[in-house]
C-alpha positions in Angstrom: 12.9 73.7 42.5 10.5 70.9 42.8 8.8 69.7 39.7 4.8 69.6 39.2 3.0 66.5 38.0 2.8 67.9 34.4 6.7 67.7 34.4 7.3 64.5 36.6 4.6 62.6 33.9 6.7 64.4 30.7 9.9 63.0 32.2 7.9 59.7 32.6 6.8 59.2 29.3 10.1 60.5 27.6 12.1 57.6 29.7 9.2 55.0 29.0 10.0 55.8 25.0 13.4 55.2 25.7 13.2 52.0 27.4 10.8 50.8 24.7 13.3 51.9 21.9 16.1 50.6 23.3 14.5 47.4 23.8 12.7 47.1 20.4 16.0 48.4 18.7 17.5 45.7 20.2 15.1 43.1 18.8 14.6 44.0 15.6 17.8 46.7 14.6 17.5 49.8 13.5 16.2 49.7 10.4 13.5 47.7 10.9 11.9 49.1 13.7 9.0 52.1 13.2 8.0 54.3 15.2 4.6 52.6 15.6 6.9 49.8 17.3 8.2 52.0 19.8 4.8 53.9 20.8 2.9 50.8 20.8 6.2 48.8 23.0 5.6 52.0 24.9 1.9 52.2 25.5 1.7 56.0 23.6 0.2 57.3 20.7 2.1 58.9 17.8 1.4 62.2 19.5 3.4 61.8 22.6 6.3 60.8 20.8 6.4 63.8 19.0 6.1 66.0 22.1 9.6 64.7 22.7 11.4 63.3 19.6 11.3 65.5 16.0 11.7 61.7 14.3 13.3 58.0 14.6 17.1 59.6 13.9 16.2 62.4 16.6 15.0 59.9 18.8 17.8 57.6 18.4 20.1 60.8 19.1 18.0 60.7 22.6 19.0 57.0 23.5 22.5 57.2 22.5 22.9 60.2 24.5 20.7 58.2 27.6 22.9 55.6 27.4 25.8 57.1 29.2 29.5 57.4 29.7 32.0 56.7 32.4 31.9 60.2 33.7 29.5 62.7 33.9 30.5 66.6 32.8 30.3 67.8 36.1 32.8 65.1 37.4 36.1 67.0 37.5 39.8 65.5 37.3 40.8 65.5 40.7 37.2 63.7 41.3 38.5 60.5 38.9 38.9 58.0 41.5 41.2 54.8 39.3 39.8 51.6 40.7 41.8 48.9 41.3 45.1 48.6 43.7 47.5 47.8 40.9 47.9 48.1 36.9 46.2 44.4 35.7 43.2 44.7 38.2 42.4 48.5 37.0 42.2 47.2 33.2 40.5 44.2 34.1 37.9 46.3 36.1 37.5 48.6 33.2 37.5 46.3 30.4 34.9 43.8 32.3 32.7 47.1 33.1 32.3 47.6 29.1 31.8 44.1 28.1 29.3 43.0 30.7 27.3 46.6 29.4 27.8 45.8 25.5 27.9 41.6 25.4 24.4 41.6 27.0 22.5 43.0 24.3 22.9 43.7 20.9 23.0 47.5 21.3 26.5 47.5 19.6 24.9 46.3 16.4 22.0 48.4 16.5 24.6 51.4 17.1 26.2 50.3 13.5 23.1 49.6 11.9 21.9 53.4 12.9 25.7 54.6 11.4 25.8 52.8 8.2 21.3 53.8 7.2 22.5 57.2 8.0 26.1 57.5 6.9 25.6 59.9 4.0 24.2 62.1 6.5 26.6 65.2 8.0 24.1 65.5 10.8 25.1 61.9 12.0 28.7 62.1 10.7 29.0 65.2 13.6 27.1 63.4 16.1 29.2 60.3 15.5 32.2 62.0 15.9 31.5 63.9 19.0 29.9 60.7 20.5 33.9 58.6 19.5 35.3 61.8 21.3 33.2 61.5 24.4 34.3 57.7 24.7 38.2 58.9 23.8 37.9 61.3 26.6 36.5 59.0 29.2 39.3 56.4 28.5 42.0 58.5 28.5 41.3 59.6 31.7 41.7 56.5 32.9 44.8 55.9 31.1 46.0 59.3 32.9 44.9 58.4 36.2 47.4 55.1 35.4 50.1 57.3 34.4 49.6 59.5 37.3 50.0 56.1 39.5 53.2 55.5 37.6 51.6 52.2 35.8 52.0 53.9 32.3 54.8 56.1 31.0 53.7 59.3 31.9 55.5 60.9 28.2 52.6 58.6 26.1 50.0 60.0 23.8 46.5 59.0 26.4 44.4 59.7 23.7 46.4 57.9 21.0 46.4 55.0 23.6 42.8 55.6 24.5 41.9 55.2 20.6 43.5 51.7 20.2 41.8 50.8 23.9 38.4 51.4 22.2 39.7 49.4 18.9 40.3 46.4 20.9 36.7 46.6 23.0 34.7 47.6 20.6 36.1 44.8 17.8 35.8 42.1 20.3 32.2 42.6 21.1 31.7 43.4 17.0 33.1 40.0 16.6 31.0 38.4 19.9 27.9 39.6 18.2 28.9 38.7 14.4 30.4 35.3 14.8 29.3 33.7 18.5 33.4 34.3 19.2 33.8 34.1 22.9 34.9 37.2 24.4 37.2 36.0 27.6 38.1 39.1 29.9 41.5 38.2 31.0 42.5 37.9 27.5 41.4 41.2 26.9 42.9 42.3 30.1 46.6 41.3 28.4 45.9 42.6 25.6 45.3 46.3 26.5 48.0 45.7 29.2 50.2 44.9 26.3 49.2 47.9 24.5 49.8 50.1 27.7 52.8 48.7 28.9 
C-alpha cells in the first residue's frame, strides 16, 4: 500500500532524530547528551520527539535497533550466501566488514557508556541480552556456513565459537578507541582463524 504524506514526513522526522542522535551521541557520549541536543542537531521541537521516542533510553533503544545486523529476519538459511572462495578471505571479509563499521566512529563507546548509566536497570539488562544474542546469531551463521564448506569442524559449538568471535572484535576496537592501539585486519584475521581452526 502506498504511504500518504503524513506517513512519508513521520518516517522523515523519525530517521532525521536518528541521524542527529547518532551523530551527537557520538560527539559528546551518552551521558552527556540531552534531548535538547538531539531535537535542536535535528531541527525539531521537543514535541516531535515525543511523537516517536517515550525518552533518551527509549530513543537510544530506537538507534541501536536502526543500526542493524548482518542479516535481516526475513533472510532464511539457505539465503546465507558465505563470501569469500576460501577459509582466510571469508574471515578477513567479515572481520574487515565490522571494523571499518565500528573503528570509524565512536559508537562502540557510546554503546558502553549507554550499558554501564543504565546497568541497574532490568529493562536494559533484557535489551542487552537480546541485542548480544542477535550478534551471536548472525556470527554463528557464518561460522555454519564455514562448517558447511568443510573449513570448520562441523562437530564444534558455532555459538560457543561465535561468542569468542565477538570477544576478539569487539575488545580490539574497545582497545582502538581507549588507547589509540592500532587495530591491523590481518592480524585479526589469524587470530579468529586460530580460534576456528
Amino acid at each position: 500500500m502506498k504511504k500518504n504524506k503524513f506517513q512519508l514526513k513521520r518516517e522523515k522526522t523519525y530517521q532525521n532524530l536518528l541521524n542527529a542522535g547518532m551523530k551527537v551521541f557520538c560527539e559528546n557520549g551518552y551521558a552527556s547528551t540531552s534531548l535538547e541536543d538531539i531535537t535542536n542537531e535535528a531541527g525539531y521541537t521537543k514535541g516531535a520527539f515525543y511523537v516517536h521516542f517515550k525518552n533518551k533510553q527509549d530513543f537510544f533503544f530506537h538507534l541501536l535497533n536502526d543500526q542493524g545486523f548482518f542479516f535481516t529476519e526475513d533472510h532464511t538459511e539457505d539465503e546465507l550466501e558465505i563470501i569469500g572462495s576460501d577459509f582466510e578471505s571469508t574471515i578477513s571479509y567479515w572481520s574487515r566488514a565490522v571494523l571499518n563499521r565500528y573503528i570509524a566512529s565512536t559508537w562502540t563507546l557510546v554503546f558502553y557508556d549507554f550499558y554501564i548509566q543504565n546497568r541497574n536497570d532490568e529493562k536494559v539488562q533484557a535489551f542487552f541480552h537480546g541485542y548480544h544474542q542477535k550478534w551471536i546469531k548472525d556470527v554463528s551463521r557464518i561460522i555454519q556456513g564455514m562448517q558447511q564448506k568443510g573449513w570448520i569442524a562441523s562437530g564444534t559449538d558455532a555459538n560457543r565459537l561465535a561468542v569468542r568471535c565477538y570477544d576478539i572484535i569487539t575488545g580490539a576496537i574497545i582497545h582502538y578507541h581507549m588507547c589509540g592501539n592500532q587495530v591491523d585486519p590481518d592480524d585479526m584475521t589469524k587470530a579468529i582463524m586460530n580460534l576456528l581452526k
